[in-house]
Structure formats: C-alpha cells, structure tokens
N, C-alpha and C positions, 0 to 999 in steps of 0.2 A: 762601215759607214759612220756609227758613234764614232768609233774612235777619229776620222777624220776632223768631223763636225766639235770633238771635245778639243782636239791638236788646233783646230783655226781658232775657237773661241782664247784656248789659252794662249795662242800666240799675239791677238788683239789687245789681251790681256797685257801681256808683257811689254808691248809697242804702247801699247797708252798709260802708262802710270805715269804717274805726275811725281813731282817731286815728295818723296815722304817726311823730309825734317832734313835738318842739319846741313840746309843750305840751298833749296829750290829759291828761283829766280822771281818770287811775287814780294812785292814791295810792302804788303800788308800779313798782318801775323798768317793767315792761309793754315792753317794748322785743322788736318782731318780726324782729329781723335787723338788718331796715334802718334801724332806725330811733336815732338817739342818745338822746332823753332822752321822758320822757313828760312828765306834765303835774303841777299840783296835788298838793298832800297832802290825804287828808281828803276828794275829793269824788268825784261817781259815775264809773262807767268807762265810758262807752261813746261815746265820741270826742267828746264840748266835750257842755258845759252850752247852749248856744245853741238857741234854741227850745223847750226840753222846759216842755210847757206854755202855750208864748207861741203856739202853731202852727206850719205848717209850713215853710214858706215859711225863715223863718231857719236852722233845721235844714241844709235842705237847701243854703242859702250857705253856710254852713259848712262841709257836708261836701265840697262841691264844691273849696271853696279846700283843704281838706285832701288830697283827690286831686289837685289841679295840683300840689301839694308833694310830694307823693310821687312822683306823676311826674317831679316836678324834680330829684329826689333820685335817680333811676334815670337822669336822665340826665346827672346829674353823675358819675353813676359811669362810665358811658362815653365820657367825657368830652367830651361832647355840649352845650358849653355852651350856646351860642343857643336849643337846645330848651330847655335848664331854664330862662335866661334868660327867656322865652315863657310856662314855666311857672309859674315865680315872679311873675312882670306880671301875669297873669290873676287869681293868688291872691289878691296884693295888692289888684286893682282890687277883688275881691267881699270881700274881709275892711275894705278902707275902708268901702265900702255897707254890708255888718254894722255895723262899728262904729258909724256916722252912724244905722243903726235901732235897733240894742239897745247904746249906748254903757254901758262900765264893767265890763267883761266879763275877767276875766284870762285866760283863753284865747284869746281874739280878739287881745286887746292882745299874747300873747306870739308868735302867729304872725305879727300884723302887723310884730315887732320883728325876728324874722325872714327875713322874705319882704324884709323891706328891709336888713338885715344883710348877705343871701343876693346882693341886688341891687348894694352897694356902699356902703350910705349910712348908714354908721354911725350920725352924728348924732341922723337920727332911729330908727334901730334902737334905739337906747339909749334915746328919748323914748315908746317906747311898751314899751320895758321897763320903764321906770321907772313908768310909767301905773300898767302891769299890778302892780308889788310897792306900789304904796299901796294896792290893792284887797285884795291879797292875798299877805300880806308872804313867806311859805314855798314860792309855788309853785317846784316842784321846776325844773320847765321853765325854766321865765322865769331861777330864779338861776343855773340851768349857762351855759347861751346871753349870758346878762349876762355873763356872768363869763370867756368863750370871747371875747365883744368885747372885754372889757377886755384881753386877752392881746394879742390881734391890735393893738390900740390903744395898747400897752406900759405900760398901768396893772395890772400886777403885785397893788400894794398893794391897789385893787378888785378885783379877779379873787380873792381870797386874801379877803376878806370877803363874796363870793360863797360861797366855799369852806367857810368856818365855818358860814356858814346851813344849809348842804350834806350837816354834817357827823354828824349825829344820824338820818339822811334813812333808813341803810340802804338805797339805793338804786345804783346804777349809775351813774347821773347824776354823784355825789359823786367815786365812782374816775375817771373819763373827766376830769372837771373837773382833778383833782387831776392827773394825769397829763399833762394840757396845759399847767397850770402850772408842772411839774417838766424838762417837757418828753421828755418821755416818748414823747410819743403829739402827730400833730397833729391836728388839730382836722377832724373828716368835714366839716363844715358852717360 
C-alpha cells in the first residue's frame, strides 16, 4: 500500500514539473532557485509549448527530459558528474525523439542546445541554438545560454550581441549574462 501511494505521488511529481531553466515558456525571469534562465518572451508559462493541444504523449517527453535536467542540475551541484552526465544523455535522447515528432519548436531546440552544451559538444549546442532563434528570434532562454557558449568558446563579440537582445528583457537572464561577460560571475551551467 506505501509503495503504491509513494509510486502515485512520484508520478504527480513528474507530470507537474515546470520548466527548470534553460528555456520554459514564462515570459518573465520565473527562475525557482535552481534554476538560471527561463524560457521565451511572450508565450504561455507552464513548462514548454510541447503537446498543448497535439496530445499527450509529447507533453509528457518533454516534461520528462525537463526532469532528467533538473536532476542533472542537482547533481551537478554535488558535484556528481556522471550522474548528471546520465542525466543530461537521457534528456537528450527524448528531446531528439521530440524534435524528429514535433520539429521547429524553440523550447525543444534550446534544451537540446543545452543538454548538449551541458555534454561537451558545443558545435552543435550552438546548431540548435541557432535552430531555436530563427524560430524565435527573442527567446530569452536560448539567447543567455547562446551567449554563456559563446563566453566559454571566447567569442566575446557574440556573447555581447546575445547581450543586447537581452537588454530590453527586464529579466535575470540579461544580469547573469552580463555578469559572465564582465566576468563577474561564472557561468552555473
């Protein structure tokens, strides 16, 4: 009977997480703690556009890869890399399947740019950032994180045209950026 009752709650659990950073759909910084940047300007807030309306099934790849993030993110802070490592591969694998079912998605595109940033591979971290701002040239998410690669990748002068996008945002996103580029602050993720 526990174990039922602990299997529901944590499946509630996993069906309701919101977007943890690096690209949920609240227009305003939305940032829980843990989390560095949120997502989009402009669209609805409650953890990616994905599925709403298409069924459910994408919904829930989404939100799934959103919790392996989170969890990667919790165990990046304990500096537990191979678990986040694990976590970040998992997220990846279901945000590529998203993307291949519901392609052209600026949330998708900027966690994928992530998940693989997060993994090593800037190259194409940058190729689905880039994706994600011809969809949607403002998202908040996508241009901090673009702009946090460009830093690490010592293109400055991109990082700082991130930064201007940035700059109108009233957002948290826009300080955190500015402040890796000043170097200030480094970079959680």
């Amino acid at each position: 009977m526990i174990k039922k009752i602990f299997f529901t709650l944590w499946l509630l659990l996993i069906l309701s997480v919101n977007s943890y950073s690096a690209g949920g759909t609240s227009g305003s910084s939305g940032s829980s703690g843990s989390s560095g940047s949120s997502g989009s300007s402009g669209s609805s807030g409650s953890g990616g556009s994905q599925g709403e309306g298409s069924g459910s099934s994408s919904k829930s790849i989404y939100q799934t890869a959103v919790y392996h993030i989170g969890w990667a993110k919790k165990y990046e802070k304990k500096k537990k890399i191979k678990r986040a490592n694990r976590r970040y591969q998992k997220a990846l694998k279901l945000l590529t399947t998203l993307n291949k079912q519901k392609p052209n998605n600026a949330d998708t595109l900027n966690y994928l740019g992530f998940t693989t940033r997060k993994l090593g591979d800037y190259k194409n971290g940058e190729k689905f950032y880039l994706e994600g701002l011809a969809i949607e040239p403002n998202h908040i998410g996508i241009n901090e994180y673009l702009g946090e690669l460009y830093v690490v990748t010592n293109r400055i002068s991109l990082a700082k045209e991130r930064l201007k996008i940035l700059e109108n945002c009233d957002c948290e996103e826009y300080i955190q950026l500015k402040e890796i580029i000043d170097g200030v602050r480094k970079s959680k993720y």
